[in-house]
C-alpha positions in Angstrom: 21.2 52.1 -31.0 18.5 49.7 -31.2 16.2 52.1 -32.1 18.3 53.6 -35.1 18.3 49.9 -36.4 14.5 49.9 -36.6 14.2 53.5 -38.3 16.9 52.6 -41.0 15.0 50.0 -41.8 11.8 51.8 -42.2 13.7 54.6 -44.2 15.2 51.7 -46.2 11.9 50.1 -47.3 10.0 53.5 -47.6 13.1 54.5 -49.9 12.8 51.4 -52.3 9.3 51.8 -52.2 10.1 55.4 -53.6 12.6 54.3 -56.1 10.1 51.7 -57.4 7.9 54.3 -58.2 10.9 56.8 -60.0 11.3 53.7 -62.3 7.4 53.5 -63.7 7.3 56.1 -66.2 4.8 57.6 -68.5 5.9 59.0 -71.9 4.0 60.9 -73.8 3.9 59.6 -77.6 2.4 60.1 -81.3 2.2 56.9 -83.1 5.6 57.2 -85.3 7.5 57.5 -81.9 5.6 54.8 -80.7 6.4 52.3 -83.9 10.3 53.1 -83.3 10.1 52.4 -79.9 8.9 48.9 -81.2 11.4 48.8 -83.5 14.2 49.4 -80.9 13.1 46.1 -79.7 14.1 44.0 -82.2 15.8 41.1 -82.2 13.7 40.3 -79.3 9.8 39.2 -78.7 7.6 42.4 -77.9 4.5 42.6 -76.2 2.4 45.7 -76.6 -0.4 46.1 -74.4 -3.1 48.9 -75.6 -5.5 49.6 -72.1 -6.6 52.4 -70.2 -7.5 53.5 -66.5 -11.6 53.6 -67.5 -11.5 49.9 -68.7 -12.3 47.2 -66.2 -10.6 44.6 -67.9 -7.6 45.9 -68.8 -6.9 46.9 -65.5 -7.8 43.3 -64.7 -5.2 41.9 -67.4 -2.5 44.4 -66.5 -0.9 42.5 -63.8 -0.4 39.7 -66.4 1.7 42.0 -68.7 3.9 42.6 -65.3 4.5 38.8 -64.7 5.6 38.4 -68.6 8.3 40.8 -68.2 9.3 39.4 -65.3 9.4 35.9 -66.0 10.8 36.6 -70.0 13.5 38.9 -68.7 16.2 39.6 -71.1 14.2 37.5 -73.3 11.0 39.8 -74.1 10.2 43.5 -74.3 7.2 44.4 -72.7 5.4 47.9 -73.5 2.3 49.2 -72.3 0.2 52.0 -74.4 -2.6 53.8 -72.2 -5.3 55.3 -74.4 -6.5 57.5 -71.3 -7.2 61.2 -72.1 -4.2 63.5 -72.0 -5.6 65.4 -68.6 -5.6 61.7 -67.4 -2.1 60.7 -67.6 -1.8 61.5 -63.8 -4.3 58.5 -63.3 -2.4 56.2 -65.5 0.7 57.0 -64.3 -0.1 56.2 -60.2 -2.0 52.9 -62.0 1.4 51.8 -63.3 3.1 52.5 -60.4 0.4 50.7 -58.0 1.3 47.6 -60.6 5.2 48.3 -60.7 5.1 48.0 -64.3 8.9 49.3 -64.9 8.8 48.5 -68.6 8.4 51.3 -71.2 4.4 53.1 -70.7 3.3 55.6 -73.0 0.7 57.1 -73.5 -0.7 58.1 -76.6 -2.1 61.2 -77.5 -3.8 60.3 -80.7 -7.2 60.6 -81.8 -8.9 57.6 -81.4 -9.4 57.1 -85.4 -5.6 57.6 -85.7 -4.6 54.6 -83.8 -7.3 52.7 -84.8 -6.9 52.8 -88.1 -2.8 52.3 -87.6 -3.4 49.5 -85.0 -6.2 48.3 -86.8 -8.6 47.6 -83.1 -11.7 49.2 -82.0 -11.5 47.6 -78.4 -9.3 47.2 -76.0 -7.8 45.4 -74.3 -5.8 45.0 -77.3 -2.1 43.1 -77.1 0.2 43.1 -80.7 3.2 40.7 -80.1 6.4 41.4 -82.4 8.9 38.4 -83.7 12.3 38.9 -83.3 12.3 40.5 -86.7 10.3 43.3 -85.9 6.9 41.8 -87.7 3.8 41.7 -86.4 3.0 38.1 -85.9 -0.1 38.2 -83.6 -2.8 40.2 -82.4 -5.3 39.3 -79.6 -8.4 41.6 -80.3 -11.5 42.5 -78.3 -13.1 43.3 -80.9 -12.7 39.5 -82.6 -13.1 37.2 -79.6 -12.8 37.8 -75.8 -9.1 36.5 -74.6 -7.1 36.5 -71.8 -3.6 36.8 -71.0 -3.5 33.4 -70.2 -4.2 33.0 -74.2 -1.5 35.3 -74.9 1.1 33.5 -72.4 0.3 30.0 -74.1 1.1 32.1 -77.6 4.3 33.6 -75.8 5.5 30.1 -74.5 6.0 29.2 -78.4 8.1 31.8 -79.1 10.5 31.7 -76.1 11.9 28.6 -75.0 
């Protein structure tokens, strides 16, 4: 019996180790889906986090954007947008599962002069957070000034008490 104790609990932490993983998901998006995704948020502060797998610091960031959502819960939408190539999305996808981010990922298969010009960035890392009323009210930019998410969560902290 003792025995069967010990394997439970290895099937047990191997199974929510699994079901962690079945709750990060990549969507495939176009921008338009991507801007009503945004808007679904409203009446709430959204984070939107532009990165991909071949960029060193985003992937250094990312586990920022996971801490957000976790400490904001209920009080914040996080999203994550990877810019990776579409025959990438397998790389971005085990990424966001190695971080646990089990917000809303997509990933956006745009040219990169669509969402450029729409998001108005060059660079990324590139973060857009949304007032409750669906605006944009800030953008932290690589291609203005170098920033970290500890810029973003002092930004965040005067939004949500």
């Amino acid at each position: 019996m003792r025995g069967f104790g010990i394997s439970l609990l290895v099937a047990t932490v191997g199974l929510s180790s699994l079901l962690a993983d079945d709750l990060v998901t990549l969507k495939p998006v176009k921008a338009e889906q991507l801007d009503r995704a945004i808007a679904a948020y409203q009446g709430k502060v959204v984070i939107v986090d532009f990165w991909a797998t071949y960029c060193s610091p985003c992937k250094k960031e990312f586990p920022n954007l996971v801490a957000i959502h976790q400490q904001y819960a209920g009080r914040l939408a996080a999203i994550s947008v990877s810019l990776d190539d579409e025959e990438d999305s397998g790389k971005a996808l085990k990424f966001l599962q190695q971080q646990k981010a089990t917000f809303e990922n997509f990933h956006l298969l745009e040219p990169a002069e669509v969402y450029q010009k729409r998001y108005q960035f060059i660079a990324i890392p590139h973060i857009l957070i949304y007032g409750t009323d669906g605006k944009l009210i800030r953008r932290f930019s690589s291609d203005d000034q170098e920033f970290t998410y500890k810029d973003v969560r002092a930004f965040l902290e005067t939004l949500i008490k």
